[in-house]
C-alpha positions as CSV (number, residue, x, y, z in Angstrom):
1,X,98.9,160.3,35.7
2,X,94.9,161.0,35.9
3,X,93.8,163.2,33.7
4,X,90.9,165.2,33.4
5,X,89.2,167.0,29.9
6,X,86.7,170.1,30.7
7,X,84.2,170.3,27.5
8,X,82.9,173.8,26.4
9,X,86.1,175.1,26.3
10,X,88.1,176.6,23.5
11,X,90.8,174.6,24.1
12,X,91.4,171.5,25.6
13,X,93.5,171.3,29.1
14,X,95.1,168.3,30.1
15,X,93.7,168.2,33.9
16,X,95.3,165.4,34.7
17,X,95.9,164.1,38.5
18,X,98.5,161.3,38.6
19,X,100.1,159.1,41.5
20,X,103.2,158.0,41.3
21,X,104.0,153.9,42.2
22,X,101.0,153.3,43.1
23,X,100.5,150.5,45.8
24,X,99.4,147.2,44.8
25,X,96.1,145.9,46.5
26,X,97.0,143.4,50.0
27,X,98.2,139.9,49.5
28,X,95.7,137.2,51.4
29,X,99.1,136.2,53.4
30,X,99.8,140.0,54.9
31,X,96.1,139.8,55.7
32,X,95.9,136.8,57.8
33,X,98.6,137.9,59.5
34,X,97.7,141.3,60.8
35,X,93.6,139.4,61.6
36,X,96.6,136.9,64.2
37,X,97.5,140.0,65.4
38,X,94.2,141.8,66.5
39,X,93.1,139.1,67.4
40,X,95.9,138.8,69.9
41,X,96.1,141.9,71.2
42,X,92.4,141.9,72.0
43,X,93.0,138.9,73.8
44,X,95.9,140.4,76.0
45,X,93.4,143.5,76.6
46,X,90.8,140.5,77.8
47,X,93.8,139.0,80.2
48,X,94.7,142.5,81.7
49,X,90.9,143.1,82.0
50,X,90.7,139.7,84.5
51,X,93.6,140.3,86.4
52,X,93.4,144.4,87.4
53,X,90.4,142.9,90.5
54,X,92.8,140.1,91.5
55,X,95.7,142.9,91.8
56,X,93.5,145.5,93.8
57,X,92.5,143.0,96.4
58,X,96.0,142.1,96.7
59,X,97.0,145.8,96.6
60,X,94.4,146.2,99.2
61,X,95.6,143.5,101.4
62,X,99.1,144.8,101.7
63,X,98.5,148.4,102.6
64,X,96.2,147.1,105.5
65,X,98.6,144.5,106.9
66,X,101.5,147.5,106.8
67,X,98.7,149.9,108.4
68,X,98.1,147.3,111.1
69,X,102.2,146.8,111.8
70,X,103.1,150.6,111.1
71,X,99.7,151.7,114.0
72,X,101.5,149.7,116.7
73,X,105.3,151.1,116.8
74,X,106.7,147.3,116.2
75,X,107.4,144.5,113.8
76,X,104.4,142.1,113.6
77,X,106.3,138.7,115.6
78,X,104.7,135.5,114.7
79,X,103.1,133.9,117.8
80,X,105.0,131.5,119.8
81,X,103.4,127.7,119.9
82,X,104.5,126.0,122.9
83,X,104.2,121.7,122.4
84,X,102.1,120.3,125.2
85,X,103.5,119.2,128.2
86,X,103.5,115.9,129.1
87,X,104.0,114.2,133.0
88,X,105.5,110.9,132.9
89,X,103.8,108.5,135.0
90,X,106.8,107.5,137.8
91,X,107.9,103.6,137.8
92,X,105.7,101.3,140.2
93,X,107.5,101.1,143.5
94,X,109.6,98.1,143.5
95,X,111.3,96.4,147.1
96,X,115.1,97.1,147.4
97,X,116.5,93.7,147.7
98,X,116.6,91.9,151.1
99,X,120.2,92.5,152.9
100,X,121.9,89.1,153.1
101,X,122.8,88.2,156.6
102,X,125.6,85.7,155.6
103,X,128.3,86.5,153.7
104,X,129.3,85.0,151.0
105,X,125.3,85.6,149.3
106,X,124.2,82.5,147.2
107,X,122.8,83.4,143.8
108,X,120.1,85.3,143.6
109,X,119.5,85.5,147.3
110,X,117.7,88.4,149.0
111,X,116.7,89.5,145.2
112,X,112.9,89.3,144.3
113,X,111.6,87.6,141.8
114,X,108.0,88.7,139.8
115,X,105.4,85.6,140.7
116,X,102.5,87.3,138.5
117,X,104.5,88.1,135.3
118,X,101.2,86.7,133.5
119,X,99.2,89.9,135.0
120,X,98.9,93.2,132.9
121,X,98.9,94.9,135.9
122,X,101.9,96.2,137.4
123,X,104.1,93.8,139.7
124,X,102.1,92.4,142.4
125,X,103.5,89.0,143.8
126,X,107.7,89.1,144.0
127,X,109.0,86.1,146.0
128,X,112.9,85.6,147.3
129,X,114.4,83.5,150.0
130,X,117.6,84.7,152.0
131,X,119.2,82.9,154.9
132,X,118.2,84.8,158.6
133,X,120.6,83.5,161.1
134,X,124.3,84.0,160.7
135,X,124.9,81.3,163.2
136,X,122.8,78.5,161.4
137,X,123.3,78.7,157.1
138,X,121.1,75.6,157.0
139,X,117.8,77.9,157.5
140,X,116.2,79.4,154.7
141,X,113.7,82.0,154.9
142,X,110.9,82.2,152.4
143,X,109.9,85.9,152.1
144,X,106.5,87.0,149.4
145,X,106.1,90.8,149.1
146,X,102.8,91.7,148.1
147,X,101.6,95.1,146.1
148,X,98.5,96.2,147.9
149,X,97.4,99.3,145.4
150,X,96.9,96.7,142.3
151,X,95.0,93.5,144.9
152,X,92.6,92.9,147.1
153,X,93.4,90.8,149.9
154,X,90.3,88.3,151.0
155,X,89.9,86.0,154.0
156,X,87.9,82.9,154.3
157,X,86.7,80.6,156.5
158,X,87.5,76.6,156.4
159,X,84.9,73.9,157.5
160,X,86.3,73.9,160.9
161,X,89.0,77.6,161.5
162,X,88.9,79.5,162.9
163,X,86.4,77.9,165.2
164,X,83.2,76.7,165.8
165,X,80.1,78.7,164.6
166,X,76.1,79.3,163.9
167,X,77.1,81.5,161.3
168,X,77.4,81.3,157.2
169,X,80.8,80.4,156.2
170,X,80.3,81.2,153.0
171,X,82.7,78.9,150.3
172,X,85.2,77.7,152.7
173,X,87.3,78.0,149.8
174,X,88.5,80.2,146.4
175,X,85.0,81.2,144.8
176,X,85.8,79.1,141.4
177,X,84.0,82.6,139.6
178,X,86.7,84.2,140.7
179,X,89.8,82.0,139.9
180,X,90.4,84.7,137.0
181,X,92.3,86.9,138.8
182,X,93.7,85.0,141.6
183,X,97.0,85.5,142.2
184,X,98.2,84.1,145.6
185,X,96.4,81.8,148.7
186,X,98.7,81.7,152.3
187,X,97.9,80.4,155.6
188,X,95.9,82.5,158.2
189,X,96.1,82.2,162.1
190,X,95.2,80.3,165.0
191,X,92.2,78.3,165.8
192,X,89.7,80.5,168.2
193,X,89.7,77.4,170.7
194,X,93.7,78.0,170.8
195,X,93.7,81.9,171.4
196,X,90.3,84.1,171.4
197,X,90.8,86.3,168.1
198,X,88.5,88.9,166.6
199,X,87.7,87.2,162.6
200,X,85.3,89.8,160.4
201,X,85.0,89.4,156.8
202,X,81.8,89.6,154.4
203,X,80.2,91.9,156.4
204,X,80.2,89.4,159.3
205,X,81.4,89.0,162.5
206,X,82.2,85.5,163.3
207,X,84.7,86.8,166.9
208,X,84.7,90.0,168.5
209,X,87.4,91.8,168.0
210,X,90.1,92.0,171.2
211,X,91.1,95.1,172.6
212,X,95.1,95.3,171.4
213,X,95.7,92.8,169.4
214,X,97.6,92.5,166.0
215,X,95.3,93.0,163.3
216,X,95.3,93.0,159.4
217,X,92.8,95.2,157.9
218,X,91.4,96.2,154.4
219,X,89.7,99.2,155.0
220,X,86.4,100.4,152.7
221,X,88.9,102.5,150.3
222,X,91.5,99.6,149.3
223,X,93.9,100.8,152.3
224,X,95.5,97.6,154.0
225,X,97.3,97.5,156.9
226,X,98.5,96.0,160.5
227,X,97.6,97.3,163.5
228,X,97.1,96.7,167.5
229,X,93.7,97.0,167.6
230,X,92.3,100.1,169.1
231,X,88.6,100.4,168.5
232,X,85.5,97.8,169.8
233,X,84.8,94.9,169.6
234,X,82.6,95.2,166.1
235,X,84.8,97.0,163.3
236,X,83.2,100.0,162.3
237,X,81.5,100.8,158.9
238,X,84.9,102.1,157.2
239,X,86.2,98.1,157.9
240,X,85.6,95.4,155.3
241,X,87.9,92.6,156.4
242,X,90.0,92.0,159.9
243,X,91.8,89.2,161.1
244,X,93.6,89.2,164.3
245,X,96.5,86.7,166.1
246,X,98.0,87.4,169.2
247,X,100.4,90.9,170.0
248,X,102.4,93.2,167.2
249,X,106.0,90.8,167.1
250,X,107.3,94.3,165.4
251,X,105.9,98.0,165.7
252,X,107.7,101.1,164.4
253,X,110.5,99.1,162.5
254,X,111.6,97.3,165.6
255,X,111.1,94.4,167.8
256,X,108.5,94.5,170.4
257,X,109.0,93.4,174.2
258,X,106.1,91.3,173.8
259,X,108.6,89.1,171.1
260,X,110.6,87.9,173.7
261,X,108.0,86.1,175.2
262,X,107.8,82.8,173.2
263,X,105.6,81.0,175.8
264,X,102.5,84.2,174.4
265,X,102.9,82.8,170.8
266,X,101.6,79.8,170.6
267,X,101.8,76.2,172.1
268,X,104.7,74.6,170.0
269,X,105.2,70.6,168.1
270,X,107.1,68.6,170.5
271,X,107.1,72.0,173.3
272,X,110.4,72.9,171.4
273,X,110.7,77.1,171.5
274,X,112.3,77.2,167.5
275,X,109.5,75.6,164.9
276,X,108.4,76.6,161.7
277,X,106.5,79.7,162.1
278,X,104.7,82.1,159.4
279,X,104.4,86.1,159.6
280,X,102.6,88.9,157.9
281,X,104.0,92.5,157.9
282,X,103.8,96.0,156.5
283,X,106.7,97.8,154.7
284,X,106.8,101.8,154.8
285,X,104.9,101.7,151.6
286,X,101.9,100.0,152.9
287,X,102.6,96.8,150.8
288,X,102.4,93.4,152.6
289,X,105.1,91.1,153.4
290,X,104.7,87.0,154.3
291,X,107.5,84.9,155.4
292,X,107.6,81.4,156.4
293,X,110.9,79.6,158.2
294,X,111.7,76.7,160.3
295,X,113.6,76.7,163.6
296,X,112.1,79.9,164.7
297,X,111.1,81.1,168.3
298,X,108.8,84.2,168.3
299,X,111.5,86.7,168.8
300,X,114.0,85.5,165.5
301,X,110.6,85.1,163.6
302,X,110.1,89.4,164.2
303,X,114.0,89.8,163.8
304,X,113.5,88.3,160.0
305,X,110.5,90.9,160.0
306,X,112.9,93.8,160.5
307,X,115.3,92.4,158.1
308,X,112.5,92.3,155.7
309,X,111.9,95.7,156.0
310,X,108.4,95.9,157.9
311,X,107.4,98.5,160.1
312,X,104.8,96.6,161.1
313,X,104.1,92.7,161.7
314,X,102.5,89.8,163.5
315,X,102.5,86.0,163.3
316,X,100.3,83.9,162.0
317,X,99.8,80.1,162.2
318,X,103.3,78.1,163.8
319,X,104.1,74.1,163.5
320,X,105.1,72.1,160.3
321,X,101.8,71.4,159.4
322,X,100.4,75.2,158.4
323,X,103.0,77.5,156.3
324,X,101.4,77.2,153.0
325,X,102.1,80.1,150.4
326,X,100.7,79.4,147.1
327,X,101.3,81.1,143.6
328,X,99.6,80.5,140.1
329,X,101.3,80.2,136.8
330,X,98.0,82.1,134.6
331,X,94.7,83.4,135.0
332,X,92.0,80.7,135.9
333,X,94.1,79.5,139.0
334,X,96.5,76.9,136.6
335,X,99.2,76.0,137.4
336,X,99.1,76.3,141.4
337,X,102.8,76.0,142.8
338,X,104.2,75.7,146.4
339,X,106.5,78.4,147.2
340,X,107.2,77.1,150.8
341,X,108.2,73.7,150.6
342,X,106.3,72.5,153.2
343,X,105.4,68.4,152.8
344,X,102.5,68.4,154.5
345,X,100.9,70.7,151.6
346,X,99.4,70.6,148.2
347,X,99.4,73.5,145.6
348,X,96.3,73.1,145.4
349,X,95.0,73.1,148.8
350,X,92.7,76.1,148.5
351,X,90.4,75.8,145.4
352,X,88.4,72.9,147.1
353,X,87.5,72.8,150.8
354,X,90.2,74.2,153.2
355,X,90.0,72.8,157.2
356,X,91.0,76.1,158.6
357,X,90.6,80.1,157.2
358,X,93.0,81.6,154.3
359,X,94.0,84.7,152.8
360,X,93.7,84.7,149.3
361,X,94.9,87.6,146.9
362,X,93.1,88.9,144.0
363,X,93.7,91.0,140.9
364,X,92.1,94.7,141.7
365,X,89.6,96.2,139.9
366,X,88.8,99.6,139.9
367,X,85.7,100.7,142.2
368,X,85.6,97.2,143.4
369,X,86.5,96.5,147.6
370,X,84.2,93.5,148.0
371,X,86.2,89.9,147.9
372,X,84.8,87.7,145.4
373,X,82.4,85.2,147.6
């Protein structure tokens, strides 16, 4: 109870204001905690502060991606990705195997066998031997098949073959710069004093060219093939190597008339009609084909052509002495190895001075038609 005296008057009043229970003053402990709790609602007020710009943008983003789906009539789809496609590069080509002419087949006969299997590039030299004549089992014909897309097929001239001449030989054998990517060396044809034959290679004519004739030809853009000569007697510009001997023994995948005349091919050992004679041909694929084999007259020798599977071929060099088909086991000519077992031959007989011209067959390089010389 307050209470309050007024002076000056004739009687004193009790004016007296009172509060009942009066409150006691705040403990230090309810303080501190209502100063946590300020403090923490000021700090949510600071939170909702920061995040009301984050929620409008996002608010903002949602009404204008349902604008943009509602304005076009349809669901938004997400947009297909298709993987790129991809073409497989097909398999090289690769020669069905050689139909065996005697029955029951040996092992591994008619079936070809990689030569270059030290070569990154595809396949180029396969080799296989079959027998040819069903009436003699004893002959055995040696058969190279040779991937013209991935070489380059060169011709040189020996010290004396093809014949007599004013002219640069050049090496008269492989260039040794070039023994890097050699991969095969084979006889050529006849001597020029045994049967006039056009011989162009280097950009030089050492023979004319003869009206007819079987030919093999690398052309300016890699293309090789075997033809009966139709143009001049100087190959034109598109021509960087030709080589001719005697008529076509096989044209359009058959024999020719001319094969029946074994006196037109060549004057044999002894004057016997069946020797060992050598052949070049041409599959459908444009791929070259040699074969070597004794006992042969001019007409079996294009019969083992056919069976080959060339569409196109002619002889080359005849007797005991010539067949010569050589194959390397590495890069740098090593390893030089006989695949026709021929005597009268060395493996080697190319990479120093050869008597008479060669074939030899490099690795291809891209751009390149030249032969190494």
């Amino acid at each position: 109870m307050w209470e309050i005296t007024r002076k000056g008057s004739a009687s004193r009043y009790p004016l007296a204001v009172s509060m009942a229970n009066p409150s006691p003053p705040p403990s230090r402990s309810s303080q501190m905690q209502s100063d946590r709790a300020q403090r923490q609602a000021l700090m949510r007020q600071r939170r909702q502060r920061r995040l009301l710009p984050l929620a409008a943008v996002l608010v903002l983003l949602v009404v204008v991606v349902y604008v943009a789906t509602s304005s076009s009539g349809q669901k938004s789809t997400p947009a297909k990705t298709t993987a790129p496609t991809t073409t497989a590069k097909p398999a090289p080509y690769e020669p069905p195997s050689i139909k065996p002419q005697i029955s029951p087949t040996l092992p591994g006969e008619g079936v070809w066998t990689v030569a270059d299997q030290w070569s990154p590039a595809p396949p180029s030299i396969e080799t296989t031997t079959f027998r040819p004549d069903p009436s003699n089992s004893a002959i055995t014909a040696y058969v190279t098949w040779m991937r013209t897309s991935s070489t380059l097929l060169a011709l040189y001239p020996g010290y004396k073959g093809p014949g007599e001449t004013t002219l640069v030989r050049g090496p008269e054998q492989v260039p040794p710069a070039s023994y890097s990517s050699l991969l095969a060396t084979f006889n050529s044809g006849f001597y020029e004093a045994d049967s006039p034959e056009g011989f162009y290679t280097n950009s030089t004519l050492y023979f004319p060219m003869v009206a007819g004739n079987a030919t093999v030809v690398r052309y300016a853009n890699g293309k090789v093939d075997i033809v009966a000569w139709a143009g001049g007697t100087t190959p034109g510009k598109d021509i960087e190597m030709a080589r001719q001997n005697l008529l076509l023994l096989v044209d359009n995948g058959q024999v020719t008339a001319s094969a029946a005349n074994n006196n037109a091919y060549g004057v044999t050992l002894g004057g016997v009609p069946a020797v060992w004679r050598t052949g070049l041909g041409i599959d459908a694929h444009g791929n070259l084909m040699y074969v070597a084999a004794p006992a042969q007259t001019s007409a079996s020798l294009a019969q083992i052509l056919v069976d080959m599977g060339c569409v196109r071929g002619m002889q080359l060099d005849i007797n005991p002495e010539w067949p010569i088909y050589v194959t390397y086991g590495g890069p740098g000519a090593v390893s030089p190895s006989l695949f026709v077992p021929n005597p009268n031959q060395i493996p080697n007989r190319f990479l120093y001075a050869s008597t008479k011209d060669f074939f030899a067959v490099f690795e291809a390089k891209p751009g390149v038609t030249a032969q190494p010389w």
